[in-house]
C-alpha positions as CSV (number, residue, x, y, z in Angstrom):
1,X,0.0,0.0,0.0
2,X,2.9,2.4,0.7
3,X,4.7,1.4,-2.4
4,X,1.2,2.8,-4.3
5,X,0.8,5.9,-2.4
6,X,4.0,6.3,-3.4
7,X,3.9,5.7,-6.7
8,X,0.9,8.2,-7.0
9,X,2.3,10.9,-5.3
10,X,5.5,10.2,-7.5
11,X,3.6,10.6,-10.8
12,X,1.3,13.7,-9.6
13,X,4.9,15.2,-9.0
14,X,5.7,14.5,-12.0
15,X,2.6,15.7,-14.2
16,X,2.6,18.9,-11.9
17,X,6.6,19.5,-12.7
18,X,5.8,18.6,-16.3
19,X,2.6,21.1,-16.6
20,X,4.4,24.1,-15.0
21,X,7.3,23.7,-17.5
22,X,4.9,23.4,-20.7
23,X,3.1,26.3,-19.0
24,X,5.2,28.8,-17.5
25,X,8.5,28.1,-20.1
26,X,9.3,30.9,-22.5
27,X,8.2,30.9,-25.5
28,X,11.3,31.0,-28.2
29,X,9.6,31.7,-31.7
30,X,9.6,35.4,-33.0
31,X,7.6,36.2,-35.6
32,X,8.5,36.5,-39.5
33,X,8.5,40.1,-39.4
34,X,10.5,40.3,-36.5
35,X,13.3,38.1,-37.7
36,X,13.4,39.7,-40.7
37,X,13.8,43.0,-39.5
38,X,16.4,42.0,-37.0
39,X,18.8,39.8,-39.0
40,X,18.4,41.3,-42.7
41,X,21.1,42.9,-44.0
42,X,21.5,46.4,-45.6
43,X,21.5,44.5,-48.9
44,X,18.8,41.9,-48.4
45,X,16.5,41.3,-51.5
46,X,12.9,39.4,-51.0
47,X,12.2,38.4,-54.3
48,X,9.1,36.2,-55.4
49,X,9.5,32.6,-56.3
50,X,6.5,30.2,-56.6
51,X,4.1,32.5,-54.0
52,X,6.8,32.6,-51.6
53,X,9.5,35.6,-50.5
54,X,13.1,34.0,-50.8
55,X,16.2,36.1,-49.1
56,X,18.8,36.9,-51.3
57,X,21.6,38.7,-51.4
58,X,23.9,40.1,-54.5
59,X,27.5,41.8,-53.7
60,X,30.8,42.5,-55.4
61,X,31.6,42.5,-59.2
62,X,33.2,41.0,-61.9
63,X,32.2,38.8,-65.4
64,X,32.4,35.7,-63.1
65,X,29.4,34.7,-60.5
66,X,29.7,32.6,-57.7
67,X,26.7,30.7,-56.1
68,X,26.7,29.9,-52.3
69,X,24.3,27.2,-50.8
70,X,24.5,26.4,-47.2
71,X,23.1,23.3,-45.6
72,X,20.1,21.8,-44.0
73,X,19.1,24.0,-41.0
74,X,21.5,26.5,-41.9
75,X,21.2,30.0,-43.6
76,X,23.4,32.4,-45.9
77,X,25.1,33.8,-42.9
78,X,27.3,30.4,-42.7
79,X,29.1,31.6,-45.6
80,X,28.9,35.5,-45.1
81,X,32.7,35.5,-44.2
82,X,33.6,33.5,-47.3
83,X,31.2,35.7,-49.4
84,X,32.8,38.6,-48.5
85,X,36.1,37.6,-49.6
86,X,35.3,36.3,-53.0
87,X,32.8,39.2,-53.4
88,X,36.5,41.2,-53.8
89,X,36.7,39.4,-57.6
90,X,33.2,37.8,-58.1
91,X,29.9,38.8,-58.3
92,X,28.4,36.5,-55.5
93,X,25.0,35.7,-55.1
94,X,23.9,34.1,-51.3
95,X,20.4,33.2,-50.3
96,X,18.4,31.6,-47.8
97,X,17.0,27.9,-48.8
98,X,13.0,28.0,-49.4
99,X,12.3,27.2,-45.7
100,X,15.1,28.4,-44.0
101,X,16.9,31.9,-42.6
102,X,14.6,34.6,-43.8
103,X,12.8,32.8,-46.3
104,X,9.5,31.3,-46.8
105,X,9.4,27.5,-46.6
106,X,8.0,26.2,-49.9
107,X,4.3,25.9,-50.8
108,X,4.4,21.9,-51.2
109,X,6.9,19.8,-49.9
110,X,6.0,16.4,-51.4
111,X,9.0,16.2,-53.3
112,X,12.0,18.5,-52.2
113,X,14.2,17.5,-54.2
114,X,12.2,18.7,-57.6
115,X,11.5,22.0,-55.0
116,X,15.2,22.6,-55.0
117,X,15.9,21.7,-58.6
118,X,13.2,24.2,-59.4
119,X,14.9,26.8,-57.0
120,X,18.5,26.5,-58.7
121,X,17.0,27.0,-62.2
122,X,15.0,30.0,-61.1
123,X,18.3,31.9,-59.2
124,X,20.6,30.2,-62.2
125,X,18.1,31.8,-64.6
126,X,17.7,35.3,-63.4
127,X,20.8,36.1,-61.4
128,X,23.8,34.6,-63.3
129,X,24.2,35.8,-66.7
130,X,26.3,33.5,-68.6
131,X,28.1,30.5,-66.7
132,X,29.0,30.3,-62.3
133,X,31.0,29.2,-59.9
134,X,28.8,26.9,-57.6
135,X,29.8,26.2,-53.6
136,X,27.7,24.1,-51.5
137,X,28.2,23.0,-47.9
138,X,26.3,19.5,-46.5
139,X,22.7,19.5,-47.8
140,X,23.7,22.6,-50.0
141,X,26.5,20.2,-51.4
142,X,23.9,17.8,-52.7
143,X,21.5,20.1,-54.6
144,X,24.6,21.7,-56.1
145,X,26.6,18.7,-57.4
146,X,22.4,17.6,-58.5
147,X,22.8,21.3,-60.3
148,X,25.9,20.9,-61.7
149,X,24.5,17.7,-62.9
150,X,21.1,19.4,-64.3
151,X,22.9,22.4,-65.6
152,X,26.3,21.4,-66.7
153,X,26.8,23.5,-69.2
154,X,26.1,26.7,-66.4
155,X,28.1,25.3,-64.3
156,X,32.0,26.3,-65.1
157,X,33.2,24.8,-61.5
158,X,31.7,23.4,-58.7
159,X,32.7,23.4,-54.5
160,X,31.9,21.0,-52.3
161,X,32.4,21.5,-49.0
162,X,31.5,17.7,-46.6
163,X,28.1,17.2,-49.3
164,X,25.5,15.2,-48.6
165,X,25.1,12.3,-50.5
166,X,25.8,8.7,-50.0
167,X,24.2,6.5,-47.4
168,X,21.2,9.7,-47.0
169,X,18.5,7.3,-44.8
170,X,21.3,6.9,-42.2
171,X,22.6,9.9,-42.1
172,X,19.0,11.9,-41.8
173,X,18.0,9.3,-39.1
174,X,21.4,10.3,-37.2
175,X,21.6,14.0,-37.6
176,X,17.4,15.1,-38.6
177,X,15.0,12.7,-36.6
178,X,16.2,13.5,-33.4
179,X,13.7,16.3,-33.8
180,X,10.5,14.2,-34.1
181,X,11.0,12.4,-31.2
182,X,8.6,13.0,-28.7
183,X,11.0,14.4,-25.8
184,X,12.4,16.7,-28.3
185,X,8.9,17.5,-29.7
186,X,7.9,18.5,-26.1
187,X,10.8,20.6,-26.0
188,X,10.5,22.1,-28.8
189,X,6.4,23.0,-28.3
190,X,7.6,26.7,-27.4
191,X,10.6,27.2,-30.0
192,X,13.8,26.1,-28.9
193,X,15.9,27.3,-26.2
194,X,19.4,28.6,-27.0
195,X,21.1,25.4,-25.4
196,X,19.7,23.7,-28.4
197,X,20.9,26.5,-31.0
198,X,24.1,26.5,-29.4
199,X,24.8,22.6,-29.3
200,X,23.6,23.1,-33.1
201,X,26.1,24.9,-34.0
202,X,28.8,23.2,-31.9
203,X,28.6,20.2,-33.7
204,X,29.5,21.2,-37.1
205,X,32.8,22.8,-35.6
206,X,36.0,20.5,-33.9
207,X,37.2,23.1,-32.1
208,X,34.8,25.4,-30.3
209,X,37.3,28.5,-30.3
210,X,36.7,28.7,-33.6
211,X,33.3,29.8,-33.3
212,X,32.3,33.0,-34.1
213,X,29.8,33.8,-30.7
214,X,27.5,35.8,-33.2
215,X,26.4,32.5,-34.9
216,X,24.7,31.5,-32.0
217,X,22.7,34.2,-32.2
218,X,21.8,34.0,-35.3
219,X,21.1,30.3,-35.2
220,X,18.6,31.0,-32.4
221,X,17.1,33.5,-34.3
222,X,17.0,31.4,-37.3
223,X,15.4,28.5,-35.9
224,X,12.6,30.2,-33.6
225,X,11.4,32.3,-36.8
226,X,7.6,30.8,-37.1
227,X,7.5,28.4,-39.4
228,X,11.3,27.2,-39.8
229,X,10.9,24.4,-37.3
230,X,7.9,23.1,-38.6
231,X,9.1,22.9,-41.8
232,X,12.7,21.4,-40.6
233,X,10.6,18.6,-39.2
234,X,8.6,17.6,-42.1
235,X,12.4,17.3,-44.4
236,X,13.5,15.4,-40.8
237,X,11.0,12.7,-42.4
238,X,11.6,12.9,-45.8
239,X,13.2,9.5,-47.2
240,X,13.9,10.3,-51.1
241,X,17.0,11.4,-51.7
242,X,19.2,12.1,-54.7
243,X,20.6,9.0,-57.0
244,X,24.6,8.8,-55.9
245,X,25.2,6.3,-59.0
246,X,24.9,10.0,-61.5
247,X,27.7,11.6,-59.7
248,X,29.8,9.7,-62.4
249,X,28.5,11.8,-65.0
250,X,29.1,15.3,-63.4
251,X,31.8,16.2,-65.7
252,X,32.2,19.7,-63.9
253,X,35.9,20.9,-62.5
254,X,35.0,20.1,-58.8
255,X,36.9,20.8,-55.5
256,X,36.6,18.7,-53.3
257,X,37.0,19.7,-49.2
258,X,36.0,17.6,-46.5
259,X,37.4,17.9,-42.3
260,X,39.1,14.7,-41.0
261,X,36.8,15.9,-37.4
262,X,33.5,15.9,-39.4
263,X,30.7,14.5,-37.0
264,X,27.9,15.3,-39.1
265,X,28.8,13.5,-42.5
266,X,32.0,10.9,-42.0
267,X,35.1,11.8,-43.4
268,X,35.1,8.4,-44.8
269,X,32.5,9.7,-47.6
270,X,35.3,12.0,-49.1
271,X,37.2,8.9,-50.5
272,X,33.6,7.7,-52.5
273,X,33.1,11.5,-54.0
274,X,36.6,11.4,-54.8
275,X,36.0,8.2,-56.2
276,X,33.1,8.7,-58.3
277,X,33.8,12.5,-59.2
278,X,35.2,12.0,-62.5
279,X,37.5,15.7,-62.3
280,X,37.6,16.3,-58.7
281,X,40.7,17.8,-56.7
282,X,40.3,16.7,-53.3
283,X,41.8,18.5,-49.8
284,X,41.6,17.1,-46.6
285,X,41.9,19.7,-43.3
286,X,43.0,18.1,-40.6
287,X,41.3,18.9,-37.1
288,X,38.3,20.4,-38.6
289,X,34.6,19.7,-38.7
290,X,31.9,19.9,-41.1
291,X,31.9,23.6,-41.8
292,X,35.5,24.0,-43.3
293,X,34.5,27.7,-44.5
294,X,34.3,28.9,-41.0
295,X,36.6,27.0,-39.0
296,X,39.0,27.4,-41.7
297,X,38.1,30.2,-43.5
298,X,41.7,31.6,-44.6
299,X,42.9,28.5,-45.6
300,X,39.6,27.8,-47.1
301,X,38.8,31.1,-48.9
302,X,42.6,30.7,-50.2
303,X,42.1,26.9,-51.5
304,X,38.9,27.9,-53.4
305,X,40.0,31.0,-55.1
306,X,43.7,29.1,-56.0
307,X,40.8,27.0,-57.9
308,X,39.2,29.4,-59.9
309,X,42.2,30.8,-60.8
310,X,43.2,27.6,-62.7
């Protein structure tokens, strides 16, 4: 009989402790227009693809573009540093993804990947003028070596930076479904906290001094803007992904950089694009994680533009 009481009191503890966090926590997410108007920049463009607003940005010159994407979660801030220093030769155009940063997510999301093809073709069609340069980092990796694929002849030389690719079902259920479970679902009712934007951003990185304290801001920002976690959990769930066996026929100049310290894709899936990449120069950085162009930016932004200039 003790052992019951017990047990009741134990649980009513617990449903009370429970109830008073779901009802007393803060609540995280901001509101579009408050994002926007916090973490826009003095060049930010909204322009009008498929009934949605998509931020983009255009800066420096030159008869040569260069295309930034950044990967799943992320935004175009991830390669702001980069951008700046290629925007000293290149004209270099940075956006958010459809359903991430400051942009809309997408009006259907049944098939992402013809989503993002569409999306290249529109920013390929009305913001490079002849051929590009295209970088991609992780998930951004993919749909650019899929563009260069697509789009080969508008594609003059392609960047991958630790893509996305092989082995996708295990690698979304290791690094996306965390956020449909239920304890993270509960925790995420309200937006989530900065613990969670900072631990977010700490993986991608091997060593932490390396971060820039400004990203976590902006990757708290970024997430609790209405509508970006929803939309991060229906591509958590998402099981068709790209066809690895066409990477053979991307004929493209590609660079190929990938951190030995990468938690997020293995470093062991550099050999198979290496492999498989028919012209592909391939660098490894030792003691680095999955974002190369910020925890190595110099050596990074030099390695890249040494490229291009070959």
């Amino acid at each position: 009989m003790k052992i019951f009481i017990f047990l009741v009191l134990f649980v009513s503890l617990f449903i009370i402790l429970v109830g008073g966090y779901t009802l007393f926590r803060k609540n995280h997410f901001v509101s579009k227009e408050a994002t926007i108007q916090k973490y826009k920049y003095p060049n930010s463009q909204f322009v009008d693809w498929e009934g949605i607003k998509v931020h983009l940005t255009e800066q420096g010159s030159g008869n040569t573009s260069v295309v930034l994407i950044h990967g799943l979660g992320g935004a175009m801030h991830e390669f702001k540093p980069l951008a700046e220093r290629l925007a000293k030769n290149y004209h270099v155009v940075s956006f958010d993804l459809p359903g991430f940063g400051l942009s809309d997510a997408p009006s259907h999301t049944t098939d992402i990947q013809a989503v993002y093809r569409d999306f290249m073709g529109f920013i390929l069609d009305n913001y490079i003028k002849d051929t590009c340069y295209l970088i991609g980092n992780s998930m951004g990796g993919m749909i650019a070596w899929n563009t260069a694929l697509n789009k080969m002849k508008k594609i003059q030389k392609l960047v991958l930076l630790a893509p996305a690719g092989y082995d996708m079902v295990q690698i979304a259920e290791k690094n996306a479904e965390w956020i449909n479970q239920p304890i993270i679902r509960f925790l995420l009712a309200k937006g989530a906290a900065r613990f969670i934007a900072k631990s977010n951003v700490e993986m991608c990185f091997y060593n932490d001094e390396h971060i820039d304290p400004e990203l976590f801001d902006r990757k708290y920002g970024m997430m609790n803007k209405v509508g970006n976690l929803e939309y991060l959990k229906q591509l958590a769930g998402y099981k068709k992904f790209m066809d690895t066996s066409t990477i053979k026929q991307i004929e493209t100049p590609t660079l190929l950089i990938w951190g030995t310290e990468d938690e997020i894709i293995p470093y062991s899936h550099a050999e198979r694009f290496n492999r498989d990449l028919p012209n592909c120069t391939f660098l490894t950085y030792e003691n680095c994680g999955h974002a190369p162009m910020l925890e190595e930016l110099d050596k990074c932004a030099d390695d890249i533009l040494n490229f291009f200039n070959i």
